[in-house]
NUFIVO-266449 format. One record per residue: residue in one letter; z, x, y of N, C-alpha, C, O in turn. Coordinates in steps of 0.02 Angstrom, whole numbers, plus 50000, padded with zeros to 5 digits. Example, Ala and Ser with C-alpha at 12.3 -4.5 7.8 and 13.67 -1.06 7.14 Angstrom:
# NUFIVO-266449
A503905066049716503905061549775503905066049835504235071249834S503545064249888503575068449947503945064550002504025067050057
//
This chain:
# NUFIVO-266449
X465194510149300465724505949273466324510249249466914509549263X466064514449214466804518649183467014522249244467624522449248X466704525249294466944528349351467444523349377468014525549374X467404518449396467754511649411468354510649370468804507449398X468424511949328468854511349295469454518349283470064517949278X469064523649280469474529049294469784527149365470394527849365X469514524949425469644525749470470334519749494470714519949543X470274514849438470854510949452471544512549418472124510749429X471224516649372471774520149325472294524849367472904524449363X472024528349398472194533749466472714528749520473244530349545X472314521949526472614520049576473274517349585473704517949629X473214512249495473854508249476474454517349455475014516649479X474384522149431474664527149421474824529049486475424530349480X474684530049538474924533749600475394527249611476004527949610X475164522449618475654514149629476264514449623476704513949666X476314515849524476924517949457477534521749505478104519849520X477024529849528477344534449526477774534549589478304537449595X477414530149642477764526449705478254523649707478664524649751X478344518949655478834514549633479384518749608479924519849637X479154521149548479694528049528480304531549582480914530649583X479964534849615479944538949694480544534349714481134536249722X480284527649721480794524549788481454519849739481834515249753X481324524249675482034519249631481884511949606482274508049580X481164511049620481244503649597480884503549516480304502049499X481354505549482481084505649400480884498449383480364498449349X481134492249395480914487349359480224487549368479814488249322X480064486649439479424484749452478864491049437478254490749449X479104494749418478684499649390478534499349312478014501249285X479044496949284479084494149214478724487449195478684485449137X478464483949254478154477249246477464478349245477084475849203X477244483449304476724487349335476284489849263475724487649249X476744495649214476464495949178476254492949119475744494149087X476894487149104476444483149064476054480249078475854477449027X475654478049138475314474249162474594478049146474084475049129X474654486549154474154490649158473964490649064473374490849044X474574490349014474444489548940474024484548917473824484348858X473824479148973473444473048979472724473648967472354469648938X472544480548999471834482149028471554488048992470964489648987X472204491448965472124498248933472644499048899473234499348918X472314499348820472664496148760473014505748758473574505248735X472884512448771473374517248746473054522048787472454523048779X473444525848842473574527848883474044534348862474574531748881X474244540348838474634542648835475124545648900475744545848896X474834547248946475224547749024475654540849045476224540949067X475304535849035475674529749047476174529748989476484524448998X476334531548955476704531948878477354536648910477944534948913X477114541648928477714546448963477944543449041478524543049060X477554542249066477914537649141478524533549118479104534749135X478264526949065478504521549030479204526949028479634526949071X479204529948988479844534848918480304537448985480904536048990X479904541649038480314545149105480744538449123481364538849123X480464533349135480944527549173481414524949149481924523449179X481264523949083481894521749028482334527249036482904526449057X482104532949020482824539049028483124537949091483734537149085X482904537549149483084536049213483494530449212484034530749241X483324525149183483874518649172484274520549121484684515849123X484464524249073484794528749048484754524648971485234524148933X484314522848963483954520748893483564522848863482964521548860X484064528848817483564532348799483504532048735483254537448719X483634526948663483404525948629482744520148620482404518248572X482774518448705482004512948702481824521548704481874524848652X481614524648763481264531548768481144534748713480694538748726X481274535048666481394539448602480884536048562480444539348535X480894528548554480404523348521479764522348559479304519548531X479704524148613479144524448680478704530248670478094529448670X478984536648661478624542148653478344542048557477764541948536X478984542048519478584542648452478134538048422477774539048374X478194532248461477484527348454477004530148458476564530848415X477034533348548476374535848559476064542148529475454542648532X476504548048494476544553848469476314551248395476124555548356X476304545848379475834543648300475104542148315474624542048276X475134540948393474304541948399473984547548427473394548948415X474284550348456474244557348489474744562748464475144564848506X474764565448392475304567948395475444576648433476024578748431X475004580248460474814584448500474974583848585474974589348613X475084579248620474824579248675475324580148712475804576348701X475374585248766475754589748792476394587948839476884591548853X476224580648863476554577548887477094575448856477644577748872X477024570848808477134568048768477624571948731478204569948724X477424577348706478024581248675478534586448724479044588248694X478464588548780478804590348825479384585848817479954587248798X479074578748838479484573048866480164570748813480744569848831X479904570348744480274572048698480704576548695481314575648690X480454581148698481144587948687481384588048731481944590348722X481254586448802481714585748847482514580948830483104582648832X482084572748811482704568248778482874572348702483444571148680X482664574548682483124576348621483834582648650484424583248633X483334586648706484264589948743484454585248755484814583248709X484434582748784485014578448832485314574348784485864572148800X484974571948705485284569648653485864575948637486304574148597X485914583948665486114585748610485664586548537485824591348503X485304583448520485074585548458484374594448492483844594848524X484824599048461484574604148486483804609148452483424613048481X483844606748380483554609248340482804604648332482274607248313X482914596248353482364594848367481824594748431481204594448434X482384595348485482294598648554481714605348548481154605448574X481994609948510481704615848518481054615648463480634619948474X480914611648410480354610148384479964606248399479384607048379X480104601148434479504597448497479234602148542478644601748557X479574606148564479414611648614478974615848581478414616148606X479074619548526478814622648489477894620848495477444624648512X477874611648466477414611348437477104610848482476544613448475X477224607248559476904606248619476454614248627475844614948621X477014620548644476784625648658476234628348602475814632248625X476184626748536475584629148477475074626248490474564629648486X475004619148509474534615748509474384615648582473844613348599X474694617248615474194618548696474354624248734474754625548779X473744628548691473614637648724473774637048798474194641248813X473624634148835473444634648914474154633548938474314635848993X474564630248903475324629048916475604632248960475604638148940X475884631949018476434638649063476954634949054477354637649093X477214630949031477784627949027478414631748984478494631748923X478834634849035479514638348998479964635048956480104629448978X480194636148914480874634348879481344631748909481534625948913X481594637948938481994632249007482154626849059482644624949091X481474625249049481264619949092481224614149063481344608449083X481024616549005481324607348949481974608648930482354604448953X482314614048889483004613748834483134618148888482834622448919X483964614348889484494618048945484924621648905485324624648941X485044622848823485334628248801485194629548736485524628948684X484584631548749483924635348687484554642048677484824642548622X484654644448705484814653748690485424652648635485634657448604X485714646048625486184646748600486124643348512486464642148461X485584643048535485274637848440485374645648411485154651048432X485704644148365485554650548296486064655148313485794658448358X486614657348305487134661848325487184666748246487254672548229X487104659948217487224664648147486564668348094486464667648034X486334670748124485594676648106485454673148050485624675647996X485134667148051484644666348013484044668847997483644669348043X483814671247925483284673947926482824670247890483014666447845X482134671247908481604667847883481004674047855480784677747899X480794674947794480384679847781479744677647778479664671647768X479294680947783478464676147767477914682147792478024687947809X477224677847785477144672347750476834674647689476704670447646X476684680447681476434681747601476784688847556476814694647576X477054685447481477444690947432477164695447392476784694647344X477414701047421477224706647412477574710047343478054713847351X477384709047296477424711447249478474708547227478804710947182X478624704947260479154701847266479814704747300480414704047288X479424708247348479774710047377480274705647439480824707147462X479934701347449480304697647501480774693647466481314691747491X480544691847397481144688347378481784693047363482364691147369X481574699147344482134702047314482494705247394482984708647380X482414705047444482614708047493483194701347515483794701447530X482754696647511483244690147530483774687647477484254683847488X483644689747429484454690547377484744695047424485164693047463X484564700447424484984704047438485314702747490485924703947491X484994699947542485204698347592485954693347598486484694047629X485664687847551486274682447534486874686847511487364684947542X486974690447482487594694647449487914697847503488464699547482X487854699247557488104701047616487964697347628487614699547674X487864689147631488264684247696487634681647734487764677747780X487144682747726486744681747785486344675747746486214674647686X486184672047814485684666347777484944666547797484654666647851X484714666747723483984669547721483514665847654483714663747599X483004666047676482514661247638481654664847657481474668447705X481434663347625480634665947614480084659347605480054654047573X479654663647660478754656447655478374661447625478244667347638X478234657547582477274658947534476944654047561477084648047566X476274658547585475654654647601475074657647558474464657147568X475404660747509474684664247467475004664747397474944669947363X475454657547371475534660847309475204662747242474704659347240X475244666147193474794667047162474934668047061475484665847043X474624670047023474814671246957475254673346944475514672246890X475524677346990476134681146976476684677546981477214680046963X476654670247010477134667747014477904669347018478344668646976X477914671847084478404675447120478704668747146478434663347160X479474671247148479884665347196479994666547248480044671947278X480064659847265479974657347353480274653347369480264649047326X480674651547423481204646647463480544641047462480604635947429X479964642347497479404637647529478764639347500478614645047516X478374636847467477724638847468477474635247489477734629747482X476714635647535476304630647561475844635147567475764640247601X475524631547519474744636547477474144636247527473774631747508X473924638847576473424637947635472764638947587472274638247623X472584640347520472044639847490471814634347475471214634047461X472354626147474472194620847454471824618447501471624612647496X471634622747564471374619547633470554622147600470464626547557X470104618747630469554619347617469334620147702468924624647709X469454618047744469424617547803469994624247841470604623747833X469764628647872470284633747887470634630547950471194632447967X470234624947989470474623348038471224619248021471774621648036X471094612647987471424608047963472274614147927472874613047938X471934620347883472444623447862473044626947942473654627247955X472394628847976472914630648072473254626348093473794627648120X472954618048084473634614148109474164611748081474664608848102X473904614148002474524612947943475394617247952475984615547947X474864625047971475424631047987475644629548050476254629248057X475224628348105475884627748165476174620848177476504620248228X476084614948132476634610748141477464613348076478034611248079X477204617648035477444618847993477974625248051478584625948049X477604627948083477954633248118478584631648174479104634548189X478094623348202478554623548254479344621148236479794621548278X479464618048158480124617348124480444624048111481034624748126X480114628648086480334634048055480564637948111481074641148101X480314638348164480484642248228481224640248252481664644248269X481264633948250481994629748255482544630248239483074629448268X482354632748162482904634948104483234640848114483844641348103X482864646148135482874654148114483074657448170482954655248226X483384663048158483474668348219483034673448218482704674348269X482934677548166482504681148136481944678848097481904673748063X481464684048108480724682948071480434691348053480354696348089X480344690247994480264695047955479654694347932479604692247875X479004696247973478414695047946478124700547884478594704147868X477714701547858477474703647797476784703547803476484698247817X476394710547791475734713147767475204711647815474604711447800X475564710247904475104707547969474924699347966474384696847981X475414696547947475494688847950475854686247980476394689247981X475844681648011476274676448045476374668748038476034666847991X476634664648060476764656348041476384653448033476314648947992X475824656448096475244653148098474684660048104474834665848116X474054657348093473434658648050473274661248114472924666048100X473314661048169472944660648239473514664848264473384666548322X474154667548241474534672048292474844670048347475194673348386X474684663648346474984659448420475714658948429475994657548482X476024660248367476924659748359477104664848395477644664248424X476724671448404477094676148421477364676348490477924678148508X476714673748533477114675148631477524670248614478054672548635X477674663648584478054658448599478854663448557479404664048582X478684665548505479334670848469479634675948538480214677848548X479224676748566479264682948613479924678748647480534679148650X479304674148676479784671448750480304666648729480674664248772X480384664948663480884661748641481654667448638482194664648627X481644673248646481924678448625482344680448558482864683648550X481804676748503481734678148430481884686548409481764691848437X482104685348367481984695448331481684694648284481844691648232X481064698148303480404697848257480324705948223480524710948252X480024705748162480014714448151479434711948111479524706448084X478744715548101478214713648051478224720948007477964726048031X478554720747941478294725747909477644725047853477394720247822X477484732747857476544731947842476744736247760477294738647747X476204736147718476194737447652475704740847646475894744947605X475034742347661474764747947623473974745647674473814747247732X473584741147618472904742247641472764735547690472204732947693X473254733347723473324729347799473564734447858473974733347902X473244739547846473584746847897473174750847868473194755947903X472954751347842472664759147801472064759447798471714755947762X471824765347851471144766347897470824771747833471144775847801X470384770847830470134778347783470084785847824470244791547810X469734782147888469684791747919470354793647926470394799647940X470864790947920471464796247923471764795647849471964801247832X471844791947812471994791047752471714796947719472124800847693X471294797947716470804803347674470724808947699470344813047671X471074810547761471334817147792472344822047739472604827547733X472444815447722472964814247704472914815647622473364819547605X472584813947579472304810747522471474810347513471194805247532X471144815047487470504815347459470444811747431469874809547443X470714808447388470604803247308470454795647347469984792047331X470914794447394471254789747429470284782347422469684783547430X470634776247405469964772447432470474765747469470974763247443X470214763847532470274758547557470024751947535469504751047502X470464747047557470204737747530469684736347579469104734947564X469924736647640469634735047713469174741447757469434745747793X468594740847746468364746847768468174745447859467964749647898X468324738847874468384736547947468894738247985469354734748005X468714748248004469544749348041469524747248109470024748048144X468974744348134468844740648197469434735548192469944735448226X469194730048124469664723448123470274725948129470654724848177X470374728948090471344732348080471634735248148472234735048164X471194737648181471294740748243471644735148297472134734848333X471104731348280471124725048341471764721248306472184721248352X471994718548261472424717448238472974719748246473404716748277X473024723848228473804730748242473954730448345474504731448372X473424729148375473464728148440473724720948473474104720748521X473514716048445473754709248425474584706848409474984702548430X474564710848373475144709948345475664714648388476124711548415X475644722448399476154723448424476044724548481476144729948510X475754718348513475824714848597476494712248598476904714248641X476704706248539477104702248550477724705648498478264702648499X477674712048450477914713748397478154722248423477784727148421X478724722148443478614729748463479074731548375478644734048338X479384731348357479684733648298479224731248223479054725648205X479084738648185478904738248118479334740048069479834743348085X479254738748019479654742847952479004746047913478574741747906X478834752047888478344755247837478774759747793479374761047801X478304762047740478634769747712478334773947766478094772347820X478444781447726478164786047751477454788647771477284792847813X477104785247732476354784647710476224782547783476004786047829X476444775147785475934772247826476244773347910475994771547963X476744776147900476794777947982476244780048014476074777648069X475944784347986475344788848035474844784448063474484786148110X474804776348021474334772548042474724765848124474444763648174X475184765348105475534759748162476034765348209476554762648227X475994769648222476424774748257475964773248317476334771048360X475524773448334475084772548387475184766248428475084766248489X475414760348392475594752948406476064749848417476114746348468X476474750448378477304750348389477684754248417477554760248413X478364751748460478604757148489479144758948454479414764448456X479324753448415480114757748371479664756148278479414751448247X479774761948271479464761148185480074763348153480404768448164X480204757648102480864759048067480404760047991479844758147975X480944764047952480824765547876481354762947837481964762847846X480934760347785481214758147718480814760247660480284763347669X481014758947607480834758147553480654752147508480754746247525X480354754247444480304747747403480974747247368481334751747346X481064739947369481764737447328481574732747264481044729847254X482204732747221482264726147174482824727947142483164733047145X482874721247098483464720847086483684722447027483604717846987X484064730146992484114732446956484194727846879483934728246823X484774722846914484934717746867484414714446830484574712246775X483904713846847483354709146788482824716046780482364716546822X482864719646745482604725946730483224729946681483794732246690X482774729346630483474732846555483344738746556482764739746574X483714744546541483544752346543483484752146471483934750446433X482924753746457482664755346389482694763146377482304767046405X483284765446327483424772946325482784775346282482544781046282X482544769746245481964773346185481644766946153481864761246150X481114769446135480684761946097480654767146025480714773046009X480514760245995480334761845918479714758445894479664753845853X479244761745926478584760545902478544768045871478764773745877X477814761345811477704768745765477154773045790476924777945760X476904769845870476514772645891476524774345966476334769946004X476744780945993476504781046067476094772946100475534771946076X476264769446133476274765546183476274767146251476784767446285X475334768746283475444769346342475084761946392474564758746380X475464761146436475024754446477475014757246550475304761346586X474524752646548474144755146634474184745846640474004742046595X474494743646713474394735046741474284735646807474724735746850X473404736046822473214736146886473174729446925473034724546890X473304728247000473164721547018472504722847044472124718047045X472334727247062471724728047088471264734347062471174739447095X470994733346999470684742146962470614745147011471074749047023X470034744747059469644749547106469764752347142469404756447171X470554750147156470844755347217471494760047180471794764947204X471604756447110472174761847040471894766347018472204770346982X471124767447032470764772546976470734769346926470584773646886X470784763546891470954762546824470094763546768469964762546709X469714765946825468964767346765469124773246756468814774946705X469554779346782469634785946778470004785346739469924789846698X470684780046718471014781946675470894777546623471384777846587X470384772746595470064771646547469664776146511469744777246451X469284778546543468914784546519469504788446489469664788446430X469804791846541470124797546495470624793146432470864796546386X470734786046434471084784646367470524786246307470594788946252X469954783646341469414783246290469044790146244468774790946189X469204793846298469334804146273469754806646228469654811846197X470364802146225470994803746204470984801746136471174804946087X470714795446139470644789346066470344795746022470704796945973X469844799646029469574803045989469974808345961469804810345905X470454810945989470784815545940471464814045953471824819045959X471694809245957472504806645955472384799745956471954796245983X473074798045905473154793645852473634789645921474154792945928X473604783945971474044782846014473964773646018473534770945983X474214771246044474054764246068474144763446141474524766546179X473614757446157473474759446249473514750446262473144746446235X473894749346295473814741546319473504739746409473764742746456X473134736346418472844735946495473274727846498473224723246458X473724728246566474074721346560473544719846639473394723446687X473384712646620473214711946679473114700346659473064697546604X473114696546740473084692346726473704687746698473624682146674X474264690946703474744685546665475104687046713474974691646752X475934680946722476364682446750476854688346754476924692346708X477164688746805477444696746817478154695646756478254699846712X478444691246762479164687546703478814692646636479004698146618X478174688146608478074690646542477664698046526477594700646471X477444700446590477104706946607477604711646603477344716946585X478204712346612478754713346583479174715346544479494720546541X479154710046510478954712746404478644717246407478994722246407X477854718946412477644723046381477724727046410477374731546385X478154730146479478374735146493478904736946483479134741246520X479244734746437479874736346404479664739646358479944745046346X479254738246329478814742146253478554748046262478574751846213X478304749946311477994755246339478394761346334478954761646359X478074766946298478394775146296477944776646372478334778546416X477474776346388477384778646452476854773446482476514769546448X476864774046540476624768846587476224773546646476474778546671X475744771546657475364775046710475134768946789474894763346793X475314772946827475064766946886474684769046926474264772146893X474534769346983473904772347017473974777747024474494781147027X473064779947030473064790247050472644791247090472344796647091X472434784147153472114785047201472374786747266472134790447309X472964782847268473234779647343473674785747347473794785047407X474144793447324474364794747339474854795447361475024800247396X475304789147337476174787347353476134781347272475694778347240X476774782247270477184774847223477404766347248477584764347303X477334764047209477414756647242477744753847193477914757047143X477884746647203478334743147173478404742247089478934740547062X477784743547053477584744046991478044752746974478504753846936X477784756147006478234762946974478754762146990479054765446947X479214759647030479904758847018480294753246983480904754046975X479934746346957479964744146919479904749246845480394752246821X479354749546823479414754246792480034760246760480294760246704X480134765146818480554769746826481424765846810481824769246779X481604759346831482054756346822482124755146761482694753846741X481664755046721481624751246639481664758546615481454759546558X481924764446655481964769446610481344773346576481444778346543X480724770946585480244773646582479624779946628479544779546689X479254785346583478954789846640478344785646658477994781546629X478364788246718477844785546752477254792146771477324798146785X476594786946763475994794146775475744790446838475604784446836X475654795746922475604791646969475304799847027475484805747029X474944796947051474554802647107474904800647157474964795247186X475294809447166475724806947234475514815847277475674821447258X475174814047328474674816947372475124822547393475714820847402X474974829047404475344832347434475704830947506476294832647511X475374827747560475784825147596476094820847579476294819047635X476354816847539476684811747533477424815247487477994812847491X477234821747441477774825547400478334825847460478834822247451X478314829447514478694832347575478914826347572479484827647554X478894820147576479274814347615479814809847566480254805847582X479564812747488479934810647440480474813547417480364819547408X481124811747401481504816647371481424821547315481034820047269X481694826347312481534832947269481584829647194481204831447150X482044825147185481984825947113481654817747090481864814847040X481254815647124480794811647112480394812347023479964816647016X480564808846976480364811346923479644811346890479484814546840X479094805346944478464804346914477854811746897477764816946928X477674810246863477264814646831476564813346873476314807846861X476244817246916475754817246973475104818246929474994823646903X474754813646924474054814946906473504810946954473564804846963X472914814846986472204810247020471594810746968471744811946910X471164810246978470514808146950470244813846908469904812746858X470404819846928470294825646903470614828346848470274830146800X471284828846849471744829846808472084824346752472484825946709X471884819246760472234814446746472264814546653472814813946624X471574815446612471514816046557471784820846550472034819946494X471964826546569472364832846547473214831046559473634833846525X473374826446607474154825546615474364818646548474904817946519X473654813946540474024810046471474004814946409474404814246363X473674818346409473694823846340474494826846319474884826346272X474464831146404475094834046398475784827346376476204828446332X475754822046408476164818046367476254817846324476794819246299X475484814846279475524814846208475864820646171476374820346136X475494826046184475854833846134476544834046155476934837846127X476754829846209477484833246214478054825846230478434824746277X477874821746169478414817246186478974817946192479294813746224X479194821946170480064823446168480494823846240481074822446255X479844826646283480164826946352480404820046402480854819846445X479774813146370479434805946392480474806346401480764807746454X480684805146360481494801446335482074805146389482604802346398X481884812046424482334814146484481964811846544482264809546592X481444812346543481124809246603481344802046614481664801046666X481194795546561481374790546592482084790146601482284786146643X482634794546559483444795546589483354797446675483574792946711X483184800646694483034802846751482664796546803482864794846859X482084793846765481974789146821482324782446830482324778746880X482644781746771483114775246809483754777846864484034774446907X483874784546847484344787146883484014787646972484334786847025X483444788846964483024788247040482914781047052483004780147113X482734774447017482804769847021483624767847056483624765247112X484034768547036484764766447055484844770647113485264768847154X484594774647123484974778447189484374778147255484574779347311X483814776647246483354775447313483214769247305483104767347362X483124763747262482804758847258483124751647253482834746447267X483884752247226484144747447211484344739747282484504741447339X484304735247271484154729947320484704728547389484674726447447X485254731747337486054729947372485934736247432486164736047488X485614740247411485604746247464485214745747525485334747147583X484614743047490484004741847538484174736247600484074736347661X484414732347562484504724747602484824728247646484484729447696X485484730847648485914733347698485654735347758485764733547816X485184740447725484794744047789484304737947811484284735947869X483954735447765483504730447816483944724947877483744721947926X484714725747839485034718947900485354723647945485724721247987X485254731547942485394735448001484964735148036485034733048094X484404736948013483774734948069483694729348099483324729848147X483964721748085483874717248114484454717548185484504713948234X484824723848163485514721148220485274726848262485554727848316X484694731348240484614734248313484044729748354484024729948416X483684726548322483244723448352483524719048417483134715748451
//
């Protein structure tokens, strides 16, 4: 019976497509309602229907023909082709190219070109829109996209992982509220195939993309998007070479298989990165153009504190992650210290970065990690507020920093002997942090950085 029925389905459809063929739309239009008689939703018959109306050059029935059927099927490949096809020919270009979008996310097997639905895709986006995502890095993407706006460019940032720190964001869409990872994949690529629409540029972050599955990228490729993914630390950072580099050094991800396969993934469809110096040695193998930057922010919400007036040495340590800061090495040695110096020690951890803040304004010295071997966004925060910073910066990593870099280098070994020397010698704490806001303003500040990051977008 159901064979029978497929088989008449085939038949009245070859009938349609006959009719079509020889110009006679009415009776092909009668044909299929006749077939809506027998078979209540059909999505091929849905796009035949929508093709003939455009052909009679009615294409707001067509428009009401397809998104009917796209509320019951909103995936189906036909169906959204057929659409973005009438949305060119509407002229409406931006929904053109996000029907297309979503057709190509939601059906892997797709060979269907751009060109072949939208007749002038190349020309959506003239003015370098940028889109940053999808997860903030210590706020860095926001502060890059200020910067960005101040030179002219239009730019905005996606969070898909926001968190305590409550960092700002153009978009957040929290993929943790998904309990289902699947349901969260079709959240991101209908979410993607708008965002793809909007943007010229895509500025991915820490080996992420729009979508959860990576599927944006051949469609970024062949869309001829300018894509650049820059990486941050332990989404790149292998231990057997890390620790060739850095003895102290401990990795998040000890799966350099996964990272491997990843980094391969990605710069299939990704030939341009941004890293520091550090992590070149790890994506140099993958990418073919590796660009360098630095960490940025924005001097302006950061006060240069020339001196505190506590009646007591104030040192803080604010790890996001202890186990990879050392922070049991440098508990201990506070806890060494407590015994024969009179000092106060604050551990910030758990609150927002706004009020985390404060108490680094208070701070005569501040210590940040003495594992990883380089500085990150906390020591130049820090260093900006005019304060010294205590931070393990690896002998390979000294060579790549400027000479008058002012942090005070302590690892696991030394580290109780470099807060001592603080203590006995505060007088020095008060030229050092003169000095590090002065390294703050001249490598780190946002207006500088941005520049270079929207140079790199114009070589891309």
């Amino acid at each position: 019976m159901q064979q029978d029925l497929e088989n008449m389905k085939k038949q009245v459809k070859d009938n349609i497509q006959c009719l079509i063929n020889n110009k006679k739309l009415e009776e092909s239009l009668l044909m299929i309602d006749e077939y809506f008689k027998m078979v209540s939703f059909d999505p091929e018959m849905y796009s035949m229907k929508a093709i003939i109306t455009m052909m009679k050059g009615i294409t707001l029935e067509s428009e009401i023909i397809l998104k009917n059927a796209l509320e019951k099927e909103p995936y189906n490949e036909d169906l959204l082709f057929n659409i973005s096809y009438l949305m060119d020919k509407k002229k409406e270009d931006k929904q053109a190219l996000e029907y297309f979008c979503k057709a190509r996310l939601f059906n892997a097997d797709s060979n269907v070109k751009v060109e072949d639905i939208i007749s002038n895709f190349k020309s959506i986006g003239n003015n370098l829109r940028v889109i940053q995502g999808t997860i903030e890095i210590a706020d860095q993407m926001h502060t890059v996209t200020e910067g960005l706006k101040k030179i002219g460019v239009s730019a905005k940032t996606l969070n898909y992982y926001p968190s305590y720190l409550e960092y700002k964001s153009d978009y957040i869409f929290d993929i943790n509220l998904f309990k289902d990872i699947n349901k969260a994949n079709i959240e991101t690529k209908k979410l993607a195939s708008k965002i793809i629409g909007e943007n010229d540029v895509f500025h991915f972050h820490f080996g992420t993309s729009l979508t959860l599955d990576y599927s944006d990228l051949q469609l970024l490729n062949e869309l001829g998007k300018k894509v650049i993914m820059q990486y941050w630390g332990s989404d790149v950072r292998m231990y057997s070479k890390a620790v060739k580099m850095n003895p102290y050094v401990k990795v998040k991800d000890i799966n350099e298989d996964g990272i491997k396969r990843r980094l391969e993934l990605i710069s299939k469809y990704i030939s341009n990165c941004i890293v520091d110096y550090e992590l070149v040695e790890y994506v140099k193998d993958y990418h073919s153009n590796v660009h360098y930057t630095t960490v940025t922010i924005d001097l302006k919400k950061y006060n240069f504190i020339k001196e505190t007036h506590n009646k007591k040495l104030l040192i803080v340590h604010a790890p996001t992650a202890p186990e990879f800061k050392g922070t049991n090495y440098i508990l201990k040695a506070i806890e060494e210290l407590k015994v024969k110096y009179d000092f106060d020690f604050k551990l910030v951890q758990g609150m927002t970065h706004e009020h985390a803040i404060k108490i680094y304004e208070q701070a005569d010295l501040i210590i940040d990690q003495i594992l990883t071997g380089s500085y990150g966004v906390f020591a130049v925060e820090s260093m900006a507020m005019g304060k010294p910073v205590i931070c393990w910066i690896s002998d390979f990593m000294k060579e790549k920093y400027p000479k008058e870099l002012p942090i005070i280098s302590a690892n696991p070994d030394n580290i109780e002997e470099k807060i001592e020397y603080a203590i006995k010698n505060k007088d020095i704490l008060k030229d050092i942090g003169i000095k590090s806001r002065s390294y703050a303003e001249k490598y780190h500040d946002m207006n500088k950085i941005s520049k270079d990051i929207f140079t790199i977008y114009n070589k891309i």
